[in-house]
N, C-alpha and C positions, 0 to 999 in steps of 0.2 A: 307611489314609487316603491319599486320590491326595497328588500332589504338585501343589503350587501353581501352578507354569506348565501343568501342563491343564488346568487349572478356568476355563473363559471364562464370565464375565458374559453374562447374558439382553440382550436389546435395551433391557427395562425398565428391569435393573437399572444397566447402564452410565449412560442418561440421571440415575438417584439419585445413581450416583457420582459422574459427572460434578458434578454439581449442588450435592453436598456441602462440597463446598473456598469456594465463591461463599457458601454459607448462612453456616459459619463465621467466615470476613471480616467480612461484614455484621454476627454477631450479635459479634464482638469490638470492631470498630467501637463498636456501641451501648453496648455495657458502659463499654467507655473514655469515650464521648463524656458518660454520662452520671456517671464518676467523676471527669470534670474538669470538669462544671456544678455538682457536687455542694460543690466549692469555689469555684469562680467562675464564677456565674451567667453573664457575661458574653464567658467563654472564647469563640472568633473561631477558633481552629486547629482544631478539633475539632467543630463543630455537628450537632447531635440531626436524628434522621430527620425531624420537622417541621419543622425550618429548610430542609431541601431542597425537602420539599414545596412549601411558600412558595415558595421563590426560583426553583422550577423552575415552577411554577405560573402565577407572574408573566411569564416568559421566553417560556411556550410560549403561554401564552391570550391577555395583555394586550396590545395596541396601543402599540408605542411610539411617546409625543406628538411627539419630533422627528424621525422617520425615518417615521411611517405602517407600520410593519409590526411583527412575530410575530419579535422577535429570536432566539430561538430556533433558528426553521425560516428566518430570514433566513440566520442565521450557519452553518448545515449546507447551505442550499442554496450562498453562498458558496465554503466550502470544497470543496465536493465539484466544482460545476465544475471548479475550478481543478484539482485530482485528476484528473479525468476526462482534459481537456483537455491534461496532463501526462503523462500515461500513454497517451493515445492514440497523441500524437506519439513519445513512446518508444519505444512497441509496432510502430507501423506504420516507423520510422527503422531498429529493430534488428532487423528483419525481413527490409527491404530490403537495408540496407548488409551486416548479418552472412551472408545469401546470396552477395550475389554478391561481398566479399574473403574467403568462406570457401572459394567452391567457385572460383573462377579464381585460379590460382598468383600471378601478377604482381603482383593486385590485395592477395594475404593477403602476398606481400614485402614490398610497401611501406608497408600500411597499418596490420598488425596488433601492429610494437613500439608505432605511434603510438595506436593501439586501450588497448594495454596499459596506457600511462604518464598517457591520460587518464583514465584508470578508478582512479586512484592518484589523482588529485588531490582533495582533500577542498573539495567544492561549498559548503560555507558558509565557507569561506575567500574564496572568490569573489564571493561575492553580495555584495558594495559595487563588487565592478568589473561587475557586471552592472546595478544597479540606476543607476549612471553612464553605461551605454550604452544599455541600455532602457529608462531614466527609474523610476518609481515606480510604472506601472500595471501593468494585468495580464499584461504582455507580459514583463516582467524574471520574475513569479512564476513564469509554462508554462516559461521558458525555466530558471527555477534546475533544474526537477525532471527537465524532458528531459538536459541538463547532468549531474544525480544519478545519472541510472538509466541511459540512452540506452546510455553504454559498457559498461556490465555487461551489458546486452540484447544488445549486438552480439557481445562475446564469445562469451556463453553461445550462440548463434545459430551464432556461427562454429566452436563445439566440437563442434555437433552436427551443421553440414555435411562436417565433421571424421570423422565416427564411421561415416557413411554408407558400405558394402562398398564399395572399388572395383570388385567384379564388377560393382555393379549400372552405374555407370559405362560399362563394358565394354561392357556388354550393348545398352543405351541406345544406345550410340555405332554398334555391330554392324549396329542395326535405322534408322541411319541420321537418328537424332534430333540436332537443330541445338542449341545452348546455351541457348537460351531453351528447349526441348522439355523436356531434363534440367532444367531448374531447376524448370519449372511443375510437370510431370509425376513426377520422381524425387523434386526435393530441398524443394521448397516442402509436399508434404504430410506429410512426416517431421520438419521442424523446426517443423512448426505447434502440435504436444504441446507440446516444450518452451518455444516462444515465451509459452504461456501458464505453464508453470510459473515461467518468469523473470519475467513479472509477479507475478506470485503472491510470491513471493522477493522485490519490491523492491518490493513496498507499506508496508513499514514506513517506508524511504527514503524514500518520495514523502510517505508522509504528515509524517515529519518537516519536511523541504522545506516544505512548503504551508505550517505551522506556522510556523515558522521565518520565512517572509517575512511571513506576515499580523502576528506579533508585531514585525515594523519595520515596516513601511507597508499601511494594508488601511483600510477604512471598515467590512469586515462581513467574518465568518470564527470559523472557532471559535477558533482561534490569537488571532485579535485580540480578543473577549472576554475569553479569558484572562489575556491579561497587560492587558490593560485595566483588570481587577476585579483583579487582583493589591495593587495599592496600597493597595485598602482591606482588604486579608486575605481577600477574601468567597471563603471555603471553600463555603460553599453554592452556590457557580457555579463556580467551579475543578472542584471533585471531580467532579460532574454531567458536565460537560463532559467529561473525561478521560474517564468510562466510559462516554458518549456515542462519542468518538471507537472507541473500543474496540470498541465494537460494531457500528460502521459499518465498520472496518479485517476485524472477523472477518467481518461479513455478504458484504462484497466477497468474501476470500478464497475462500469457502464456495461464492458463484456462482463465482470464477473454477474451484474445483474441480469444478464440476458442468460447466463449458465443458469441460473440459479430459477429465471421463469421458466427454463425450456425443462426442468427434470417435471416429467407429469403428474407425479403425484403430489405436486406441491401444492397448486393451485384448488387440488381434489381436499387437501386438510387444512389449507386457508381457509377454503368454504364453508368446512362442515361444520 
């Protein structure tokens, strides 16, 4: 009989396995849900697969009468701008600034203890001094999450202008290339892998953030339905919502990982 770590799963079969842990949840869920209506018809913490139906049903199809729209797809399109919009600015900030204080000396002197100590500060600590200077709208929420992620982007950015051979430097410099030449040319297409990987790494962050602001101040958001229906226990829009979220945070991931295989030279310096 081989031994256990040679035996690799079919393509097929990983997708079962995979699939297996998700079936169980669910089918223990239902056992439970139906051993606590079995005493009290009226249990609220636990609600039967038809109660989601309903209540997700209602969310995603019906009109609502004071707002004119599809709460639902209102409250996912909300959030996810805000995502987007957060993460853009992060992405394109810790791009820029983690280039050039990682590859010019003076720049990573002065800037990179200050890089360090604000990437320590815990951002929902902050967000009442933020929602004071950028008011309530959507401007304090882009700003909590660029705030969240931005200094860990720029690090990780400046690790990896960091890691780059000095030969190649050398070389660069030999053939008479200006600093903006080495940046475009050497350093900008080497750290573009991990820029996406540090996305990818701080999507959990950002979505917390988003969350986090729409449940203090928002009109539409998945975060703000949530703690919205909190009040009334309505487990039938809570839980939904959670494996909603969950599945838009993996779906992200999944494209950023297909970004992240499709740049060519990735795969070229994985190898080598």
């Amino acid at each position: 009989m081989g031994r256990a770590v040679n035996r690799l799963p079919s393509r097929r079969a990983k997708i079962l396995l995979g699939a297996l842990p998700f079936i169980a949840v669910i089918a223990a869920y239902a056992i439970a849900s139906d051993a606590r209506h079995a005493v009290d018809a009226g249990d609220k913490l636990m609600p039967g697969l038809e109660a989601f139906r309903a209540a997700m049903s209602r969310l995603i199809f019906d009109i609502d009468r004071m707002t004119g729209q599809r709460l639902f797809w209102a409250d996912t399109a909300a959030s996810l701008s805000r995502l987007a919009i957060g993460l853009g600015i992060s992405a394109v900030v810790g791009l820029v600034v983690g280039i050039f204080v990682g590859f010019i000396p003076y720049l990573r002197a002065t800037f990179e203890p200050f890089f360090a100590a604000l990437s320590l500060v815990p951002p929902l600590a902050v967000l009442p001094i933020l929602f004071i200077i950028f008011g309530l709208g959507e401007l304090s929420k882009a700003v909590l999450i660029v705030f969240g992620i931005a200094p860990f982007i720029i690090r990780d950015v400046m690790l990896r202008v960091a890691e780059i051979p000095r030969e190649q430097i050398v070389k660069a410099q030999t053939l008479g290339a200006s600093t903006w030449q080495m940046i475009l040319g050497v350093v900008l297409p080497q750290v573009l892998p991990r820029l996406v990987s540090s996305v990818r790494l701080s999507l959990g962050a950002a979505w917390l953030f988003v969350i986090a602001a729409e449940a203090i101040t928002a009109e539409a958001g998945l975060g703000y339905r949530i703690f919205l229906v909190r009040r009334y226990l309505a487990m039938d829009v809570i839980l939904p919502y959670v494996v909603w979220i969950t599945f838009l945070a993996f779906a992200m991931d999944y494209a950023l990982r297909l970004i992240h295989d499709a740049i060519p030279w990735t795969r070229f310096r994985e190898g080598s």
